[in-house]
Every structure is written in structure tokens, then in C-alpha cells.
C-alpha positions as CSV (number, residue, x, y, z in Angstrom):
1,X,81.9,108.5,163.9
2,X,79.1,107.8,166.0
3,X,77.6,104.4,165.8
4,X,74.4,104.2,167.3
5,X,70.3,104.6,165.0
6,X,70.0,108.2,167.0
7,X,72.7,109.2,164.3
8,X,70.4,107.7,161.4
9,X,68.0,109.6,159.4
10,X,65.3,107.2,158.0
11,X,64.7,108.7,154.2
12,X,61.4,107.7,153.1
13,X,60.2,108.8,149.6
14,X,56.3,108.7,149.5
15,X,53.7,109.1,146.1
16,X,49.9,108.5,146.4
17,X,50.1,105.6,149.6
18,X,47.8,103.6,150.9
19,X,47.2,105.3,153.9
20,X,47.1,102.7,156.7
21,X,49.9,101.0,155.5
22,X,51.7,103.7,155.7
23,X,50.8,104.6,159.0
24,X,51.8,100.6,160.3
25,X,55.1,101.1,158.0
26,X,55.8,104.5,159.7
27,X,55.5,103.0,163.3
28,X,58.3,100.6,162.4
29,X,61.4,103.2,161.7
30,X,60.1,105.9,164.2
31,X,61.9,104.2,167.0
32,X,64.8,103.0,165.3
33,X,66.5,106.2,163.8
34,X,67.0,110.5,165.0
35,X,64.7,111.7,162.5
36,X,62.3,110.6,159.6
37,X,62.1,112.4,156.7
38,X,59.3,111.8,154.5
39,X,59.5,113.3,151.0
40,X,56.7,113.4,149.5
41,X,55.7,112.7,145.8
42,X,51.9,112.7,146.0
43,X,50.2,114.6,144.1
44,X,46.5,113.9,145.3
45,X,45.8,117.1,147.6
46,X,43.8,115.1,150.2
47,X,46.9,112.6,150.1
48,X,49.1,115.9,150.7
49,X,46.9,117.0,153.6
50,X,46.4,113.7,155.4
51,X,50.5,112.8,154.9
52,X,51.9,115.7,156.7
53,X,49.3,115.5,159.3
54,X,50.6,111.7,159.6
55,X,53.9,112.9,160.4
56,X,52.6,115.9,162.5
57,X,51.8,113.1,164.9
58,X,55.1,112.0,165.4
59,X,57.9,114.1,167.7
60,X,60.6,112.9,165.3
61,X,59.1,113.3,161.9
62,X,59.7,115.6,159.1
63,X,57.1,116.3,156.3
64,X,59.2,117.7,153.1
65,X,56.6,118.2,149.7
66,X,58.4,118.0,146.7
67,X,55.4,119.6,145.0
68,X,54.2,117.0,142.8
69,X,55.7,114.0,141.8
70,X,60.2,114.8,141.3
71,X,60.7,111.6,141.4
72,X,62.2,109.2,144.1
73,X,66.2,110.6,142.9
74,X,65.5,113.6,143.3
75,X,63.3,113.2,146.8
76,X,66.1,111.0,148.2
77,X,68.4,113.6,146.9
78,X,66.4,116.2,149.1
79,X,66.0,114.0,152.0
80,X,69.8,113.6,152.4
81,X,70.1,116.9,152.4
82,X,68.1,117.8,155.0
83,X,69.5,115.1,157.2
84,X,73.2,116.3,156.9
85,X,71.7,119.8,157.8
86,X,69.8,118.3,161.0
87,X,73.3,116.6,161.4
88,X,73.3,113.3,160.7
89,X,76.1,110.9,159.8
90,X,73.8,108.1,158.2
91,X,71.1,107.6,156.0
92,X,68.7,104.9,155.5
93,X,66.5,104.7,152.4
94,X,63.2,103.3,152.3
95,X,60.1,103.1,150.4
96,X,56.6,103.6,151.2
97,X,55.6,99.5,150.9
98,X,58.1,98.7,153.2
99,X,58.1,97.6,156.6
100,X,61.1,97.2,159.2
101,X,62.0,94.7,161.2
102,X,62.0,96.2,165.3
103,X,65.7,95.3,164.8
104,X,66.8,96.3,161.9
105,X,68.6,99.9,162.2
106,X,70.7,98.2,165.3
107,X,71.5,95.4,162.8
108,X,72.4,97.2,159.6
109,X,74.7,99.8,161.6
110,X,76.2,96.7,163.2
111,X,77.3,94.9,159.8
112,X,78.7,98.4,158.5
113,X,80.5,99.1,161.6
114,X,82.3,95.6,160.9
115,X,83.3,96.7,157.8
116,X,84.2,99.8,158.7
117,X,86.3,98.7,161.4
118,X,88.3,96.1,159.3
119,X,89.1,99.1,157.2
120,X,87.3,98.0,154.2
121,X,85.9,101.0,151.9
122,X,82.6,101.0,152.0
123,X,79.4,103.0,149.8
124,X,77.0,101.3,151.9
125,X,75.0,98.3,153.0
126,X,71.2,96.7,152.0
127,X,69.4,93.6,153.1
128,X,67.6,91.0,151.4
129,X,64.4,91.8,149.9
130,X,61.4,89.1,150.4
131,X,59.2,90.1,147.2
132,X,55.1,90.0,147.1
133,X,52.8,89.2,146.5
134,X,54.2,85.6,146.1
135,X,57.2,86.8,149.0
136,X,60.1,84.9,147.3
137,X,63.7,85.9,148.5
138,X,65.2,88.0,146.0
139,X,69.3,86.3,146.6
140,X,71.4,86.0,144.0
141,X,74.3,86.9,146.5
142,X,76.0,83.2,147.0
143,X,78.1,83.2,149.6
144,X,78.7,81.2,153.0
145,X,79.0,84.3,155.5
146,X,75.8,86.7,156.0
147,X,78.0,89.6,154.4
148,X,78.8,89.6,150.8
149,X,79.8,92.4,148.7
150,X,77.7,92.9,144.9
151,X,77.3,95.0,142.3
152,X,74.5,96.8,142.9
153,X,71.5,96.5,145.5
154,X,67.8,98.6,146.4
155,X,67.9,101.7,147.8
156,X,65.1,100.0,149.9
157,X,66.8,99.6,153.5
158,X,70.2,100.6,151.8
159,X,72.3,102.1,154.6
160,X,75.0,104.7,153.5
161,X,77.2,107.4,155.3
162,X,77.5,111.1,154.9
163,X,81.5,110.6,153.7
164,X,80.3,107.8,150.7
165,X,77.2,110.7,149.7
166,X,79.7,113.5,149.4
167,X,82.1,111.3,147.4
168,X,79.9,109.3,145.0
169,X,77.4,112.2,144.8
170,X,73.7,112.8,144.6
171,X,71.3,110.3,142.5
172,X,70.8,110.8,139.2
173,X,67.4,112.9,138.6
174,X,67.7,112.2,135.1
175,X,66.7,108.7,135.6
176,X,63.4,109.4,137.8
177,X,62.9,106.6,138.7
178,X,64.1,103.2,137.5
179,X,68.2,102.0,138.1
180,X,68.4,105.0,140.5
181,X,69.6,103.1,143.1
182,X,72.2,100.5,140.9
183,X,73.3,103.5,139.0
184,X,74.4,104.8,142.5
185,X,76.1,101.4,143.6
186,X,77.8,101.4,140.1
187,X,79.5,105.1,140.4
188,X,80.7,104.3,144.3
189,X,82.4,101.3,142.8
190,X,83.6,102.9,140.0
191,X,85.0,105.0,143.3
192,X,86.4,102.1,144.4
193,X,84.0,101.8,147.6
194,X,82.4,98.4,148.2
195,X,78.4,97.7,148.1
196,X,77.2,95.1,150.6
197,X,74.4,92.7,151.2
198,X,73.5,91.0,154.5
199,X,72.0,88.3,153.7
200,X,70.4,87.7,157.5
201,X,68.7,90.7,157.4
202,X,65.2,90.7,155.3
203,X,62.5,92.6,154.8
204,X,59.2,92.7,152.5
205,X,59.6,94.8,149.7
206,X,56.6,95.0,146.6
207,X,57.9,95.6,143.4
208,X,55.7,96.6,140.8
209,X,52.4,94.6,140.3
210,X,54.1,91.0,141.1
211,X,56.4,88.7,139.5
212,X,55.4,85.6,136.9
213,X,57.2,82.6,137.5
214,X,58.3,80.3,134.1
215,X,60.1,77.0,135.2
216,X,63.1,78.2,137.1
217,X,62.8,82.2,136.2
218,X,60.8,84.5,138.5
219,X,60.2,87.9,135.6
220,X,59.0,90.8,137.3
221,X,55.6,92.3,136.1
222,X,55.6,96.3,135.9
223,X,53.0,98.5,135.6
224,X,52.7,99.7,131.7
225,X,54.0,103.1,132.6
226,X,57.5,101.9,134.4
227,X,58.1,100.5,131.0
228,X,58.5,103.5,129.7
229,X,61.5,104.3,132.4
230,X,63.0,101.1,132.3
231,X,63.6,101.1,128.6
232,X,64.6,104.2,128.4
233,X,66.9,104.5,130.8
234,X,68.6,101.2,130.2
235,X,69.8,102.7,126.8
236,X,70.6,105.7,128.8
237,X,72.7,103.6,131.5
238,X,74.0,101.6,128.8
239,X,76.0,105.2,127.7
240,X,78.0,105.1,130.9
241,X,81.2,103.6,131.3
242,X,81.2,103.1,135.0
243,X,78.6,100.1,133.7
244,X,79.8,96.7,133.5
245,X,79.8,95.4,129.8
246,X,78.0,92.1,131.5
247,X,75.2,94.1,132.9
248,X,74.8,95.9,129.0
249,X,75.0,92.9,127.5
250,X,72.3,91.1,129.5
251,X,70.1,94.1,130.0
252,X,69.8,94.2,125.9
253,X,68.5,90.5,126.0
254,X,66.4,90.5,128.6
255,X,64.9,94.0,127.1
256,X,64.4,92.4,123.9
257,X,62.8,89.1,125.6
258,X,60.7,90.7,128.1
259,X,58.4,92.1,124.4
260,X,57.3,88.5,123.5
261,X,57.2,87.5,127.1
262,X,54.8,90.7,127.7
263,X,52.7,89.8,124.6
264,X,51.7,86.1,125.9
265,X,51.7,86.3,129.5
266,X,50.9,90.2,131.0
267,X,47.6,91.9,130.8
268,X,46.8,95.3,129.0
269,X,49.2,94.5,125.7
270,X,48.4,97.6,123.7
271,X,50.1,99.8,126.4
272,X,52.6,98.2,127.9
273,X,53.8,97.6,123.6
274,X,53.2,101.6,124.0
275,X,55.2,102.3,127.0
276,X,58.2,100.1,125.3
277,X,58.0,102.5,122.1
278,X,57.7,105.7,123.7
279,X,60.5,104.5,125.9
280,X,63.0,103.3,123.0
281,X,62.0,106.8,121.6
282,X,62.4,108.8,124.3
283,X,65.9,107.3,124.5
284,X,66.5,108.8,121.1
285,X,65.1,112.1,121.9
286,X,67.1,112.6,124.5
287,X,64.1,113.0,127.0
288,X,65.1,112.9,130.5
289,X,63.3,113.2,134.2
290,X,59.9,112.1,133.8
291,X,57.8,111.6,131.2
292,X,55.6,114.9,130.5
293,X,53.7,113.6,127.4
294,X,50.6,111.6,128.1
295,X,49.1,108.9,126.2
296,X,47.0,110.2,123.6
């Protein structure tokens, strides 16, 4: 197995970006893996044009259109294809708001091949995210070494091989979007294959439109429309046995505290208490993918 970020394909799932940070975010993989493949999501046509004529620019880029927005499981899904046709052994995810350290391919292919090498099964192997706007370190991973295995982790700057993807198997386009990337973790595990954290690495990662801190708790603030996925398909994960009882039991109650939390402290009430029905609902309806209906 070749250890070295020439055998890394960077895996970046695109929809609607902010142009120039794009561009800055793009010039920190280029040099640090083979190939980039950027799948794109977009469905704004100028977006379209002026995305692939990003990645024109660049000798090692690929421009894939999914055709609309697929969804980032089923864009990743594509992206990993591509790259085991081109070849390549590794795969690095990333998302659009997401910017590399110069380092950080040499670094996360470092802590796998020490894993690898003390023969210790592995699915694959993230960082540690620093969240904005506010920039706090998302660690809940106590340990006293830099590497520490968990349950799940982001598919942002999550490092996996070609032998863990044709084991565990593709992500779950049923999901869309939300718990992609943990429902992944969960099946390798299932597996028996170990997820990893290294806790020296970070990098900046925005989730959703920030995160409101009460006393102790930092609770993440979605846009209205996420809440549709996130319900949903927490009732949907819930279904699985692969899923840890824990993670169902505290899922329900933080799903059932985040309503009243909504109501008092996040803007636009009326349709975020929208997105949270038609998500419970859509549970029940079996609806799957991503949502077609829209608001009336």
C-alpha cells in the first residue's frame, strides 16, 4: 500500500459556494493529494459555469455535476468512485467551508499508517473540527495521546482506504444529507473496523448557521430546512441495529428538547416548528432522499 498524498484523492462535495472561498479553500488540497474531485451539487447555472471553470484552472482537478442537488451521499458516493477508477488507494472527504492546513494530508496519512502498521483494523481517520463563527473545538474525545478511537466522526477531513469503502460500503443516499457520515462510522464498526480521531490535527469547519451557547452546552443552530433531515432521519437511524441504544436514547431527548429550545432562543419559529413536523411526518411516510415537496 502506498503511503504517500500522491495516492490521495481529495473528495470535495460542493452546492451553491461562495465563490472566493472556494477558490482560497481549493488552493489548500491542490498540493496535498493526486487528484481533486469536486462533485458538484449546485444548482445555480452561473454557479455551474463558474465551478468547473474553477477547476479547469487547475492540472489536477476534476469537475463531476451531479445535475442538481443528489445530495452530499450520494456525491461522495460518486466521488469515490471515480477515484478508485483514476486509481487511488485513499480518500479524503471535505466540504466546501473547509480549509486545510499546508500539512495536513502528510499528517493524517501519517497517524493511519501508525495504525495500520500496529495491525489495528481500521475504517478510517478525522481530525478535530474548530466550529464558527464562535471557533470552539468540537472534542468530546478524552484521552491523553493525540489518537483516540470514537464512535463516529465528520466526513469533513475524514481519511478512509479503498479496502474499508469496499467492505463497509457506499453512503447511505437515503439519508441526503444529515448522519451520513456517523451512519458510515457506525456500519464499519458494526464491521468491526475502528474510527479514529487525532486530536492534534484541526481544522475550521462551519456548521449550519452557528451554535448558541446555555451555561456549559454549546446547541448547534440549523437552518429551518436541515430540520427537516435531522428529524427525519434520526427516526430513520433509530430503525437500525448497527446503532448504539445510547445514541437512540439521547438522540430522542435532545430531539424533543431542541422544540422548546428553538421556540425561545432561534429566529424564524413558524418554520423551523414546520420543518420539525414535515420531518416527524416524513419519517412516517416513509419519504426518503431529499425532500421534493416545498413549503406551501
Amino acid at each position: 500500500m502506498n503511503f504517500n498524498h500522491k495516492s490521495v484523492a481529495v473528495i470535495l462535495t460542493t452546492y451553491n459556494p461562495d465563490m472566493n472561498v472556494l477558490k482560497d479553500n481549493i488552493n489548500s488540497y491542490i498540493s496535498q493529494c493526486g487528484k481533486l474531485i469536486v462533485c458538484d451539487n449546485s444548482d445555480d447555472y452561473e454557479l455551474v459555469m463558474e465551478i468547473e471553470q474553477l477547476c479547469n484552472e487547475f492540472f489536477d482537478a476534476v469537475y463531476l455535476s451531479m445535475n442538481g442537488n443528489k445530495g452530499i451521499a450520494c456525491a461522495q458516493n460518486r466521488g469515490v468512485e471515480f477515484a478508485i477508477s483514476e486509481g487511488f488507494e485513499f480518500f479524503l472527504e471535505i466540504d466546501q467551508d473547509s480549509k486545510l492546513p499546508s500539512d495536513y494530508s502528510i499528517r493524517i496519512l501519517s497517524s493511519y499508517f501508525l495504525l495500520y502498521k500496529n495491525n489495528i483494523s481500521i475504517a478510517g481517520i478525522g481530525p478535530v473540527t474548530k466550529r464558527g463563527p464562535q471557533n470552539f473545538i468540537d472534542d468530546d474525545h478524552q484521552a491523553e495521546r493525540d489518537l483516540t478511537f470514537v464512535d463516529e466522526t465528520l466526513s469533513s477531513g475524514f481519511l478512509y482506504a479503498k479496502s474499508a469503502y469496499q467492505l463497509v460500503g457506499k453512503k447511505d443516499e437515503a439519508l441526503f444529507i444529515d448522519y451520513v457520515d456517523w451512519d458510515w462510522c457506525w456500519r464499519a464498526k458494526k464491521l468491526g473496523l475502528n474510527v479514529a480521531v487525532d486530536k492534534s490535527i484541526k481544522i475550521e469547519h462551519v456548521l449550519g448557521e452557528g451554535n448558541y451557547k446555555i451555561l456549559w452546552f454549546h446547541v448547534g443552530i440549523a437552518a429551518p430546512i436541515r430540520l427537516y433531515y435531522q428529524y427525519r432521519n434520526s427516526l430513520y437511524i433509530m430503525q437500525k441495529g448497527y446503532v448504539s441504544y445510547w445514541w437512540k436514547t439521547k438522540r430522542f431527548f435532545i430531539l424533543a428538547l431542541k422544540i422548546p429550545f428553538f421556540f425561545i432562543f432561534a429566529d424564524r419559529k413558524k418554520e423551523r416548528a414546520y420543518y420539525i413536523k414535515k420531518g416527524v411526518l416524513g419519517f412516517l411516510k416513509k419519504e426518503k432522499g431529499k425532500l421534493s415537496e416545498s413549503r406551501n
